[in-house]
N, C-alpha and C positions, 0 to 999 in steps of 0.2 A: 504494500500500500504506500503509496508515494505521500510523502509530507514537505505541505509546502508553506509558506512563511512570506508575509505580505508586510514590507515596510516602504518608508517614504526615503525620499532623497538623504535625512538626518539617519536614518537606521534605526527608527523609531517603530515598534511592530502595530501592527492593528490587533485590535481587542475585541473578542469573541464575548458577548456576555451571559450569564447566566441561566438565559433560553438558551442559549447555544446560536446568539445571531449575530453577523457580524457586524460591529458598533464601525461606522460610515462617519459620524456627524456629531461632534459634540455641543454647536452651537448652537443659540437660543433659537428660536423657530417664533417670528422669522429672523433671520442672523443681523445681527447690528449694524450697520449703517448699510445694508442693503436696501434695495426697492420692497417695499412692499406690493404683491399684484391682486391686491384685493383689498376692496374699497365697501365703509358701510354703508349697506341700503334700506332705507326707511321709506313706503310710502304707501297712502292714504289708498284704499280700492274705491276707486269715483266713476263717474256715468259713463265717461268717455274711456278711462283708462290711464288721461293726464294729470300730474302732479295738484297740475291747477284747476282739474273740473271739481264738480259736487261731490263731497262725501257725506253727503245729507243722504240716510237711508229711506227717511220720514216719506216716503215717498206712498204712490199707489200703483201698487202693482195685481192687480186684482183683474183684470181682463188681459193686459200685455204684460206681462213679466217683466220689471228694469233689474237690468244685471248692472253690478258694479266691479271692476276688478282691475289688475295689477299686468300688464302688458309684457312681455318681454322687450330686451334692449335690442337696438340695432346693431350693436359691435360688442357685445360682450354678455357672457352667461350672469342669469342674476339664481342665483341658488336661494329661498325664500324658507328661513328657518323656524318662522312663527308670526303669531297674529297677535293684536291687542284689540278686544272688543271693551267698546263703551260703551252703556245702555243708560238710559236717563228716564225717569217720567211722576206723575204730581204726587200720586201716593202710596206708603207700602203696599208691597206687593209677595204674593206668594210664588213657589215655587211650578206652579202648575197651572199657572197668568202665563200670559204673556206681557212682557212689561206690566202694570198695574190693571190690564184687562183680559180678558179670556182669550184662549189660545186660538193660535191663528190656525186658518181652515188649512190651507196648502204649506205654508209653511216657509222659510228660507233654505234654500238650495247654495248649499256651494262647492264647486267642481272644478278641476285641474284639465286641463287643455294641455296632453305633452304630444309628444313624438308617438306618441301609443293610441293617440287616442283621446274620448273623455272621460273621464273618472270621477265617478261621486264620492266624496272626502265627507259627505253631511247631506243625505238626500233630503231629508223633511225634516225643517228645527222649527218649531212649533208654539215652543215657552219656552218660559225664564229655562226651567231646569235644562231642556236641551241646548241653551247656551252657557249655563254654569259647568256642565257636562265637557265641555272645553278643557276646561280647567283644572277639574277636581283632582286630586292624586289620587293614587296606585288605592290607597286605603276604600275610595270609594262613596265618600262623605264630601255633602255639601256641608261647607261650612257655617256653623249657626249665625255666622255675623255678616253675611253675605252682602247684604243691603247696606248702602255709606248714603248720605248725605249731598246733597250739592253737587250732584252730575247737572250741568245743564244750568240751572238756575237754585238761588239761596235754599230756595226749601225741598227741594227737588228730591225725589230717592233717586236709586239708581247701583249699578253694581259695575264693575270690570274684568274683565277674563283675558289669563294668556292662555296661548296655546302654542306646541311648540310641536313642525313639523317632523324635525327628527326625531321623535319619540315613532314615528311610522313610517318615513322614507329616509333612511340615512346620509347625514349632508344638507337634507331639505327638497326642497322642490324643486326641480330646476328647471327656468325657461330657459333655452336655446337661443343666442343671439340670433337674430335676423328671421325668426321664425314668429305665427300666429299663434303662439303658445301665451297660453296666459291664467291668472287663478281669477277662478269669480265666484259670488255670492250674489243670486239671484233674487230679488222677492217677488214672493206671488201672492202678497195679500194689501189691503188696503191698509199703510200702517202711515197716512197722512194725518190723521187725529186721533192714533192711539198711542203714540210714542213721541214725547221732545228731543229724544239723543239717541240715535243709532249712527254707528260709525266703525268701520272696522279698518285700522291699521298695520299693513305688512311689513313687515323687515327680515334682514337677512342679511348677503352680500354679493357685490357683483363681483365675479372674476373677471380682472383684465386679462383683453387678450395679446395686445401689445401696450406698454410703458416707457418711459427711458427714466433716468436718472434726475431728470431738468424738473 
C-alpha cells in the first residue's frame, strides 16, 4: 500500500482530522479581506413583484385571486431562507378567527414557482392558527402570549410569525437568475374590511454571480 505525504512549499504537512478528512482551509469563512459573493436580501412580497409596489395584503381577492410575491433576479441567484409575517387588526382575537373575524372560506395560498414546476408550501391558511402554524417549534404549542399590542395602530392586536425555509428545503429556496421563478402568496378571500395589517416579508440572500474587488 503506497503512503503518500502532502506538504506545501515550507515542508509543512497537511492534517487529516479526526473524521478522517483532509483539513484544506483553516480560514475564517469567508476568509479576511477577501470578496464576499453574497449579499443580504430583504424584500417585501407586493402586487407587482417590485420592491416599491403594494404590500398591503388588505386586499379583495374573492372573485380574482391577487397574488403577491418575491420575483427572481436578472443576474444573480437569490436563495430565500424565511419569511416574517405581520398581522394587525381592532380586537382580541382567537386562534381559530381569522384575524379578529371568522375564518376565511378559501383561504391564503402560497407556492414556489422553481425549475420543477409549482409547488404548494401552504395550500389553504385559513386562520390565525394556520399562520401561527409558521412558527411554532418542534414542541408543537402555540404560545399562550401570542397576541402583542400595536400592530398597525395604538390599540390595535395583532401577532408576528417567522418562518424559516431551511427547516424544508436546505439552503432555502432558490430562484434562478434570469428565470420566471418566483414565491407567492395568493388570497382568495375578501380581506379589505377584515384585517388593518397583512404583510408578508422575505429574506434571505442573493448569490453573486460575478464581483470584483472595487
Amino acid at each position: 500500500m503506497a503512503k503518500i505525504e502532502i506538504t506545501n512549499g515550507d515542508g509543512n504537512r497537511a492534517e487529516v482530522t479526526c473524521e478522517n478528512a483532509l483539513l484544506v482551509s483553516s480560514n475564517p469563512i469567508p476568509p479576511v479581506g477577501q470578496v464576499q459573493n453574497a449579499l443580504p436580501f430583504v424584500q417585501p412580497l407586493t402586487d407587482d413583484g417590485l420592491a416599491t409596489g403594494s404590500a398591503d395584503m388588505g386586499v379583495n381577492g374573492s372573485v380574482t385571486p391577487v397574488p403577491f410575491w418575491v420575483p427572481a433576479d436578472p443576474t444573480d441567484d437569490i436563495y430565500l431562507t424565511g419569511l416574517m409575517v405581520s398581522v394587525g387588526y381592532g380586537t382580541s382575537a382567537e386562534v381559530f378567527q381569522f384575524a379578529d373575524g371568522a375564518a376565511l372560506t378559501n383561504g391564503l395560498r402560497m407556492y414556489w414557482n422553481s425549475k420543477y414546476g409549482e409547488t404548494n408550501i401552504f395550500a389553504s391558511i385559513k386562520d390565525n392558527l394556520g399562520l401561527l402554524s409558521l412558527g411554532i417549534s418542534l414542541s408543537g404549542f402555540v404560545p399562550t402570549g401570542w397576541e402583542i399590542r400595536g400592530v398597525g395602530a395604538v390599540n390595535d392586536y395583532g401577532y408576528t410569525v417567522g418562518f424559516e425555509f431551511g427547516k424544508m428545503v436546505p439552503g432555502g429556496l432558490r430562484l434562478d437568475r434570469g428565470s420566471n421563478q418566483r414565491l407567492t402568496v395568493e388570497v382568495n378571500d375578501d380581506l379589505s374590511t377584515v384585517i388593518d395589517v397583512l404583510n408578508i416579508t422575505a429574506f434571505g440572500y442573493k448569490r453573486l454571480c460575478a464581483h470584483s474587488d472595487g
